[in-house]
Structures are given as structure tokens and as C-alpha cells.
N, C-alpha and C positions, 0 to 999 in steps of 0.2 A: 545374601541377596540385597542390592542396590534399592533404597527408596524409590521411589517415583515422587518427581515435584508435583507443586500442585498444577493443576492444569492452569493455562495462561488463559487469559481475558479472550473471548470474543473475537477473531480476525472483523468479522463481517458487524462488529459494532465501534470497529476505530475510523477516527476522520484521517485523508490523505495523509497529513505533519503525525499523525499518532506511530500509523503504519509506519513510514518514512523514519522516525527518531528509533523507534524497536527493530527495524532491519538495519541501521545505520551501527545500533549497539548490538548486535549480532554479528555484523560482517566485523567490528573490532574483535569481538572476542574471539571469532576466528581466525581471524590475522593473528593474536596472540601466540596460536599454537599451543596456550595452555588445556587445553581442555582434551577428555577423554574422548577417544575416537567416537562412542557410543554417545554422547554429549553433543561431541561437534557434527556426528551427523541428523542429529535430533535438530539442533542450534537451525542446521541448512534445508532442511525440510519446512523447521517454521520460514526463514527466513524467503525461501521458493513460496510458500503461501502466500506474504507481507507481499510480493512483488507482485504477485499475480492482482493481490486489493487494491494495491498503488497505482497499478497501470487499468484497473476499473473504472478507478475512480478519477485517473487523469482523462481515459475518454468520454467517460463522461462530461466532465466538466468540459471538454474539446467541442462534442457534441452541443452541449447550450452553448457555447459561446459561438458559435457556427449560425447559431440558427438567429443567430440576433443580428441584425441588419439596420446600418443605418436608413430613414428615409424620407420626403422629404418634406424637409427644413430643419432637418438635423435631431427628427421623431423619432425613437426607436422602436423597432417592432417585429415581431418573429417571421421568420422566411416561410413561406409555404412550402409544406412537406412536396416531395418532387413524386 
């Protein structure tokens, strides 16, 4: 019977670049082809997670940057919820 690694860190405590550099080395190592089916489909299930954190946290970040408005005299300050 095959180990079990240890569990991986946290999805919901990596910042964007954390997620982003651990999917980036996932999709290589499945591009490699070296890995055991049961592996590589474990490897794509985290990797389906990481994306899902990534684009979280990219609307997020879309969202505050949305809400910030210049105004005037070149003040910044949050848009009024609509």
C-alpha cells in the first residue's frame, strides 16, 4: 500500500504569487508526464483548487481597485456602493 504524503499547506492561507508559483510547479510537473496517474490526478485536483484561490483573489483585488476613484484635485476616494 502506497504512503500518503504529508498534507499540503493551507490553500486559503497562500497570498496570489504563493498560489500562482505552486500551480505554475504543478502544471510543469504534469507536463513532464513523469508522474503516476494516481499522482497526476491528485497533482490536478490541487492544482483546480490553486486556480480557483487565484481568481479569488484576483477579483478581489479588481473589486478594491474599482472602487477607488479619482476626485477632485486629484484626491482619492472610494466610489459609492450603487
Amino acid at each position: 500500500m502506497p504512503t500518503t504524503p504529508d498534507p499540503a499547506p493551507d490553500i486559503a492561507s497562500f497570498s496570489f504569487e504563493e498560489a500562482l508559483a505552486e500551480l505554475e510547479r504543478i502544471v510543469r510537473g504534469l507536463e513532464s508526464g513523469q508522474q503516476r496517474l494516481e499522482d497526476a490526478i491528485a497533482a490536478y485536483e490541487r492544482g483546480a483548487a490553486l486556480k480557483r484561490h487565484c481568481d479569488a483573489r484576483l477579483a478581489e483585488a479588481e473589486s478594491r481597485v474599482q472602487a477607488i476613484v479619482a476626485g477632485a484635485g486629484g484626491a482619492l476616494s472610494l466610489k459609492d456602493a450603487p
